[in-house]
N, C-alpha and C positions, 0 to 999 in steps of 0.2 A: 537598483544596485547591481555593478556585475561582479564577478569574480571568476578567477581560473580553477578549477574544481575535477579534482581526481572520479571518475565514474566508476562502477561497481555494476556491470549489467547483473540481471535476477530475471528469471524469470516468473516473478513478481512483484506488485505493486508494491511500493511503501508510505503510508498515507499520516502527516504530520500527527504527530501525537501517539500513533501504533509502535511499541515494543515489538524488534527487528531482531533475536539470535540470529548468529551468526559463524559459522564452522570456518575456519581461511587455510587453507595447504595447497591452494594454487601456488607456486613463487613469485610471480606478479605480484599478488594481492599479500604474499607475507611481505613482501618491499612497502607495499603502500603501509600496514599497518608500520612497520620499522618507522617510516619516516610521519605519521602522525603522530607517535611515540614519542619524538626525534625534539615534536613542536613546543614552547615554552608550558607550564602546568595549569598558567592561568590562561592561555589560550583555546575556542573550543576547536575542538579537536570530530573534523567531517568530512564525510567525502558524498558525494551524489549516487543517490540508487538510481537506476534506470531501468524500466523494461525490456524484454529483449523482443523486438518485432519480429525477430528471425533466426535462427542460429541455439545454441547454445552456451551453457552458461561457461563448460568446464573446456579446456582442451586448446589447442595451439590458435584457429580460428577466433578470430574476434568475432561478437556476431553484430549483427545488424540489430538498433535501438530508437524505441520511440523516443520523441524530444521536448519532452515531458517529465520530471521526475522530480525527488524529494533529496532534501540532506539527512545523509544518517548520521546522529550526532554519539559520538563513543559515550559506553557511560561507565563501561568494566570490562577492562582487557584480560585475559588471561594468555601465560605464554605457556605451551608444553614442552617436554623435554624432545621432542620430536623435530620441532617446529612451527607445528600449529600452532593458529591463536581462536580460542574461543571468543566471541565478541556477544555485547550486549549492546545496541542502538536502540534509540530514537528518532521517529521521524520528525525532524524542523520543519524547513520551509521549500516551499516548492520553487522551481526553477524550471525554464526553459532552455533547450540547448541551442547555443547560436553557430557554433565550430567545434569540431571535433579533433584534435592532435592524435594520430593514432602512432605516431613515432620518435615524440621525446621522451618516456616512458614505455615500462614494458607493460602497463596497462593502459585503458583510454585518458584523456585528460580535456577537458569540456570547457569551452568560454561560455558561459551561463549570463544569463540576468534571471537574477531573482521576482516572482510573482507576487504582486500584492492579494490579501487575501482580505475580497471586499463583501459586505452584504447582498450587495445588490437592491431591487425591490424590495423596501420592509413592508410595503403594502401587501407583498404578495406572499413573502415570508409569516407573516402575522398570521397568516389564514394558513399556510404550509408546513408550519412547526409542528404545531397540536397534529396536524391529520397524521403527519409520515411517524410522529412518535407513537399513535394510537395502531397505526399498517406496521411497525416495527415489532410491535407485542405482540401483533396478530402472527406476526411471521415467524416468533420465535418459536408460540406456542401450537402452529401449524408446524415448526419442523420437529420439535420433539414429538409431536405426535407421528410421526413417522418412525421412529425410534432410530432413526440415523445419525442427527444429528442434535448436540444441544448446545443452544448458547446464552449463557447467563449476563445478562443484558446488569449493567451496572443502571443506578440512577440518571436518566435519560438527561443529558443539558439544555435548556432552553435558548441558548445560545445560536442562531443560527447555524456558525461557522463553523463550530465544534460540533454539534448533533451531524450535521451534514456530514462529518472525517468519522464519527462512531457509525452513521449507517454505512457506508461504502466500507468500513472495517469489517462490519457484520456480515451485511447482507454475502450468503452463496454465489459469490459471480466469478465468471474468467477472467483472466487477465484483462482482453479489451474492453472488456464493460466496464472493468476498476478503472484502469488505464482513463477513461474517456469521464469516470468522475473526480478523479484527481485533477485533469485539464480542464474541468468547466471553469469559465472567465469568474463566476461569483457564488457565493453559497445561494441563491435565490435560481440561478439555475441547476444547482447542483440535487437541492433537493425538490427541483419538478422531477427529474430524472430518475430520483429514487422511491418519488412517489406513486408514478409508475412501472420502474422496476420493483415493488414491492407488489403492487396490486396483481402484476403479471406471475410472480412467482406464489404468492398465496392463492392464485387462481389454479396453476399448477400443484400444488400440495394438496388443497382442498380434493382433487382427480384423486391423487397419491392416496390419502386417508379411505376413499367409498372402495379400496381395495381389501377382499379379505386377509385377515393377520397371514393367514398360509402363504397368499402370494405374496403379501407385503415386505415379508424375508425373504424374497429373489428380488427385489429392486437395490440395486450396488450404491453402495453409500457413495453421495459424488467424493470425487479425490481433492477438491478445495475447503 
């Protein structure tokens, strides 16, 4: 399926099912919220998050964006007496970008086709579920042992597709490594990826932990 689709760069990933706030006082983007607004009530009411490969988020430049991204779906608008809008999304579905309009609006506007969101392998998933869920506990309770960060892991899903969007929400990673698990083609490579990105960053923690407490209050809490 395709559609013509309003962009929103970030420089961050937005992964279907992830709870998206949202601050908006660019005037660009108070025009896009205006005109979602604008759309019928039983309509859903989205525009496409994208990463930003290059550039910045705020400011006169457009910046340069991967062609990869998520729909953010409104789910509570608030308007200030200012002009801002506070926003509340959700991540739908993901999309590829095919063209880019960067001058019939005063923001991007994307001819998309929307990505199916398939299994893949269940042979390999069967055997991949259990492990990355069992590496996911390990990782959580390898980073609060660090006293940096903590993350309170809801009831894991056994669901391929959905555990896959909860580990890449979790897991500590930059942009391009989010970025490049939101584009895997299926949940079956999605979470090979993570089931090495989890072993590799618990191998790192594991480091982090044989530090004594003294020095372990000089290591800066990452900024993600």
């Amino acid at each position: 399926m395709s559609e013509r689709l309003p962009l929103f760069p970030l420089g961050t990933v937005l992964l279907p099912g992830l709870v998206l706030p949202l601050e908006i006082f660019e005037e660009r983007y108070r025009i896009l919220v205006r005109k979602l607004l604008e759309q019928p009530a039983d309509q859903v009411r989205r525009f496409g998050v994208i990463a930003i490969r290059r550039g910045r988020e705020v400011g006169p430049a457009l910046p340069a964006i991967h062609d990869v991204g998520c729909t953010a779906v409104l789910r509570r608008v608030q308007e200030h007496s200012d002009g801002r809008f506070s926003l509340i999304t959700v991540g739908g579905d993901r999309f590829r970008i095919r063209t880019v309009d960067r001058h019939s609006e005063p923001y991007l506007v994307g001819d998309v086709d929307y990505l199916p969101d398939d299994v893949g392998d269940t042979d390999d998933t069967d055997d991949t579920v259990p492990a990355v869920q069992r590496l996911l506990r390990t990782y959580a309770d390898r980073l609060a042992a660090t006293g940096t960060v903590q993350i309170s892991l809801p009831d894991l899903p056994d669901d391929p597709i959905a555990l896959s969007y909860v580990i890449a929400a979790a897991a500590v990673t930059d942009v391009t490594e989010r970025q490049g698990l939101l584009a895997a083609p299926d949940a079956a490579n999605r979470l090979r990826a993570e089931r090495a990105l989890l072993r590799r960053e618990i191998g790192l923690l594991e480091k982090i932990t044989t530090i004594g407490s003294s020095e372990l209050r000089r290591v800066d809490p990452s900024p993600n």
